[in-house]
C-alpha positions, 0 to 999 in steps of 0.5 A, spaced: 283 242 236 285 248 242 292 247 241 296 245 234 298 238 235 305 239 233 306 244 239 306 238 243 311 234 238 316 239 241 315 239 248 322 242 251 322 237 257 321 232 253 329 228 251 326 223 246 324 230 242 330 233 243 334 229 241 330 229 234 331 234 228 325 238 226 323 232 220 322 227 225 319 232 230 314 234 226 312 227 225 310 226 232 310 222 238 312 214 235 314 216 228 307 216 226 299 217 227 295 211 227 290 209 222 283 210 223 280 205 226 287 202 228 288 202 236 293 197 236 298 199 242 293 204 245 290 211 241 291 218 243 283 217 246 286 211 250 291 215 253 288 221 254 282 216 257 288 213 262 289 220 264 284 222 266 280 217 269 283 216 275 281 222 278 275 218 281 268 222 283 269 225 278 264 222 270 267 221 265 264 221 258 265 218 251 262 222 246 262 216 240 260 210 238 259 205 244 265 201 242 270 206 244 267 206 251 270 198 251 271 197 258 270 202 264 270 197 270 277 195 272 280 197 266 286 199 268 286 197 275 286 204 277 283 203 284 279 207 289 279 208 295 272 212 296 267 214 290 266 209 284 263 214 279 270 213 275 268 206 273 261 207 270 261 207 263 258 214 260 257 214 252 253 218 248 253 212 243 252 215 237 248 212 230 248 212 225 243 218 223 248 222 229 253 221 223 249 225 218 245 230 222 250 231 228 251 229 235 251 235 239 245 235 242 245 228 243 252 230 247 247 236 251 242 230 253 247 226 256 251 231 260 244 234 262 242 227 264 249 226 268 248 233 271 241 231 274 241 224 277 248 224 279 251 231 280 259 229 279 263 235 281 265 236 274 265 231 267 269 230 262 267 229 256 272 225 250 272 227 242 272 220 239 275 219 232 268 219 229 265 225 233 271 229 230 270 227 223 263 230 223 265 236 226 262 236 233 264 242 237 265 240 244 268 245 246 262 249 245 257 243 248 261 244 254 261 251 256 254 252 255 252 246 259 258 248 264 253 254 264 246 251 264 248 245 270 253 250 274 259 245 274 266 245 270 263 240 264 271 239 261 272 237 253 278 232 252 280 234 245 284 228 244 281 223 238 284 218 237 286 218 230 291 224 231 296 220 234 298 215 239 298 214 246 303 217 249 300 224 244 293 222 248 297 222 255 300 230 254 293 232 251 290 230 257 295 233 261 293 240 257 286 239 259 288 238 266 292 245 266 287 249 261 280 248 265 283 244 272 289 245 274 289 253 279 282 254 278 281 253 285 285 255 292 286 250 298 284 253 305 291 252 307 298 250 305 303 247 309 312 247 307 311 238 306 306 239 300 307 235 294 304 232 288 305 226 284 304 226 276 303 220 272 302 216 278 295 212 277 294 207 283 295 200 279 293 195 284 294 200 289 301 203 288 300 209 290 297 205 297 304 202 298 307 209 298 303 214 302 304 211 308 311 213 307 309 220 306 304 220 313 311 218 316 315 223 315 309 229 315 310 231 308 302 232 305 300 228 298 296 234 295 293 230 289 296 224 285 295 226 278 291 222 278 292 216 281 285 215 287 285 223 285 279 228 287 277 233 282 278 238 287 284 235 290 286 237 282 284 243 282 289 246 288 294 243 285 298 249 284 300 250 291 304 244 293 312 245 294 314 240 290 312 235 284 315 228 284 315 225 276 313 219 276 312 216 269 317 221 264 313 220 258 307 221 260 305 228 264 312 231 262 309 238 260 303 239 265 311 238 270 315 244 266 308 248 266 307 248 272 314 250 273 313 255 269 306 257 271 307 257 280 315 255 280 314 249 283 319 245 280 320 237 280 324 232 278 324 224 274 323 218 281 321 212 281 317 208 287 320 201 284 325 197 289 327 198 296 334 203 292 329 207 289 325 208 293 330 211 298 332 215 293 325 218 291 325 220 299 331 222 299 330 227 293 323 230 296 326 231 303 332 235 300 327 240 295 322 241 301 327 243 305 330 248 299 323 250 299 322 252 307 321 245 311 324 244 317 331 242 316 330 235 321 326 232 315 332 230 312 334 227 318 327 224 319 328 221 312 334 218 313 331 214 319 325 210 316 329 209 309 334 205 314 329 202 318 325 200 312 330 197 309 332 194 315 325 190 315 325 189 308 332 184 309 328 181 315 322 179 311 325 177 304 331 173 308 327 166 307 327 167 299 333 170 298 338 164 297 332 161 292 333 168 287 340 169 287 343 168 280 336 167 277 334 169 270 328 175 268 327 177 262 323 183 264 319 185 258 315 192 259 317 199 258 317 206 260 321 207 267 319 201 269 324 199 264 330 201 270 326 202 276 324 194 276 331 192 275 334 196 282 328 191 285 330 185 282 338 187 283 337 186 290 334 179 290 341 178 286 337 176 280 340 177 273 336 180 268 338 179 261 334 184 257 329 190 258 324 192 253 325 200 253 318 200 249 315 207 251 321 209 255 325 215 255 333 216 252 335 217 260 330 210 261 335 207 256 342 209 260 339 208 266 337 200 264 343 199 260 347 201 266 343 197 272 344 191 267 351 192 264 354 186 261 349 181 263 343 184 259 342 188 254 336 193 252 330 191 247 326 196 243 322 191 240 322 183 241 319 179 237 315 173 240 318 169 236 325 171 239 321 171 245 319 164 244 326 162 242 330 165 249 324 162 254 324 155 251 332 155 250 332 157 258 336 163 257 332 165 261 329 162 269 322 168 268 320 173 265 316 178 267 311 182 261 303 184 260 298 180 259 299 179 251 305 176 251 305 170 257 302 165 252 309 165 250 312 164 256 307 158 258 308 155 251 315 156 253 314 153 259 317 158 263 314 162 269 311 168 268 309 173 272 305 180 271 308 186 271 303 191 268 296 194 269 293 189 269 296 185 275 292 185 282 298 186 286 301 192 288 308 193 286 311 200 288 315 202 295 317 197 300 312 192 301 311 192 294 318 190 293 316 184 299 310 182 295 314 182 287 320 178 290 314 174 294 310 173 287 317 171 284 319 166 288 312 163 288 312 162 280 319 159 280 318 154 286 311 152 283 312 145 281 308 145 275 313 147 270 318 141 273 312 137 271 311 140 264 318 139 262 318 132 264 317 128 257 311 125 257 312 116 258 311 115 251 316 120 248 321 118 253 
């Protein structure tokens, strides 16, 4: 590889490694590297892939077996507004005789076909497991072809038995700041530029936000890389300011940056009318620091105030019905504080959060916005799962697809909180469509219906 793994393992940036002594370090990113073949929990190629596939024009090539492929089309629900090449499933589906005799002129052929009958802006192309452990040289496919074809043809050096997702992730990030980031200059700059890192338009979140922005005349440069272009991507370098939206994803593409051009960045979150706020607020102040007009913060002020004045309005109805409910919030990452403040505001109670994938600042952050009513969680088991629902310790719970069959075994509403949701959630509307949805599930009258003995149990 490029870039000795453990290079990553000690990201300064990151508090969850300094926090680790150099043994623990050393072991990387969740204790340990997956074993060969086992995905479960996501891989390294599985992050890097969540990464980068967003950036929407762009093609994005698997080089391995068509299973590492899976499902290209709506995988994360990392929505689009314009091309759709992102969705189409690339593969150079090796065989068995590729094991043998290699795979790197399979790998030519298939970026030469990409090049010719849709001529992307650039492709990626992603080592897998097996490609590596035949010792394919991507890395120099790739140059040559970018040289044959004249575009950026990327390699993505991230098989997944090095280690898990969240490795995947940074190593995206340093194929981003190697071969895309700063290869470009924008035709023009303004004091009001920003870029998201680590936000990838779930079901349109990135949709509930820029208009917020529009607003107030600050210009989103790119997202990195929700409902991104590659040549957004490129000239990313130029903004004023970087906004973290996921800590644990994209953390050394932020520090590097700030090292790099001195753009500097801070951690925020678009979840809940109080953090949303907060992020707006924290972006008006470094723009100003960096040489925006003075009257941004002003301005600022006066859609936060006028959007929490409609915000109130619209979800009055509801209110009264949520106040005092119960929600085990079983997700992860920032998600694990940020959706707290939202279901604060309704006055629900949430009784525990899964800090899975999240940082130790995540984890202070949930346990201060629960208090005494909650507790933070590592690792629930689904039996505990089981028992807290079915005893109604709990009035929802609100996780991934994987776990609401427990919740519906426990006769419990349940309700999407991860990617595979089709609603966004994030910025001021979002907050109106996840207490709206909330509300739908505890008012359903199904679940009265289920829990009603049966005549002859009675």
């Amino acid at each position: 590889m490029s870039q000795p793994k453990h290079d990553l393992f000690d990201e300064p940036a990151c508090a969850k490694n300094r926090d680790k002594d150099d043994t623990a370090r050393k072991k990387g990113c969740g204790g340990k590297s997956l074993t060969p073949g086992n995905a479960a929990g996501g891989c390294a190629f599985d992050g890097a892939k969540i990464v980068l596939q967003p950036i929407t024009d762009a093609a994005h090539l698997v080089h391995g077996p068509i299973a590492c492929e899976g499902n290209s089309w709506d995988s994360r629900h990392a929505l689009s507004s314009g091309p759709q090449l992102y969705r189409t499933g690339f593969t150079t589906d090796i065989s068995e005789l590729d094991v043998i005799y290699g795979g790197e002129k399979r790998l030519f052929r298939a970026i030469k076909e990409i090049a010719t009958r849709y001529s992307p802006p650039a492709i990626f192309v992603y080592q897998t497991c097996v490609t590596a452990m035949i010792g394919d040289d991507i890395e120099t496919v790739c140059k040559v072809a970018s040289e044959r074809f004249g575009l950026p043809v990327i390699p993505v050096n991230a098989p997944g038995f090095v280690g898990k997702k969240n490795l995947g992730t940074k190593l995206a990030g340093e194929a981003l700041l190697k071969y895309v980031i700063g290869t470009e200059e924008p035709e023009f700059t303004t004091s009001t530029d920003i870029n998201l890192l680590g936000e990838y338009n779930v079901s349109g979140d990135l949709w509930t936000v820029t208009p917020l922005f529009q607003r107030l005349g600050i210009r989103l440069v790119t997202s990195i890389t929700g409902d991104a272009r590659y040549h957004h991507v490129t000239r990313a370098h130029r903004a004023k300011v970087n906004m973290m939206v996921c800590s644990q994803a994209l953390i050394n593409v932020a520090r590097k940056m700030e090292e790099r051009w001195g753009i500097p960045y801070f951690e925020g979150s678009f979840y809940g009318v109080e953090a949303t706020g907060t992020s707006l607020r924290t972006i008006a102040k470094m723009l100003v620091e960096r040489g925006a007009e003075a009257d941004l913060i002003t301005r600022t002020e006066a859609l936060i105030a006028a959007e929490e004045a409609r915000v109130a309005t619209e979800l009055a109805p509801i209110l009264a019905d949520l106040k005092g409910k119960k929600v085990l919030l079983y997700t992860g990452g920032v998600k694990s504080w940020s959706m707290i403040s939202a279901l604060h505001y309704a006055g629900m109670i949430v009784i525990g959060s899964s800090t899975r994938k999240a940082t130790k600042e995540d984890k202070e952050r949930a346990a201060a916005l629960m208090g005494d009513e909650g507790e933070t969680i590592d690792n629930l088991p689904q039996r505990d799962m089981y028992r807290m629902l079915k005893n109604r310790e709990a009035d929802i719970m609100l996780s991934g697809g994987r776990t609401q069959f427990v919740a519906l075994k426990a006769m419990t509403p349940w309700l999407d909180s991860n990617q595979e949701r089709h609603n966004a959630y994030a910025g001021y509307d979002g907050t109106i469509t996840l207490l709206r949805e909330i509300h739908k599930e505890l008012t359903n009258p199904v679940f009265a219906q289920v829990r009603t003995p049966a005549p002859w149990e009675a």
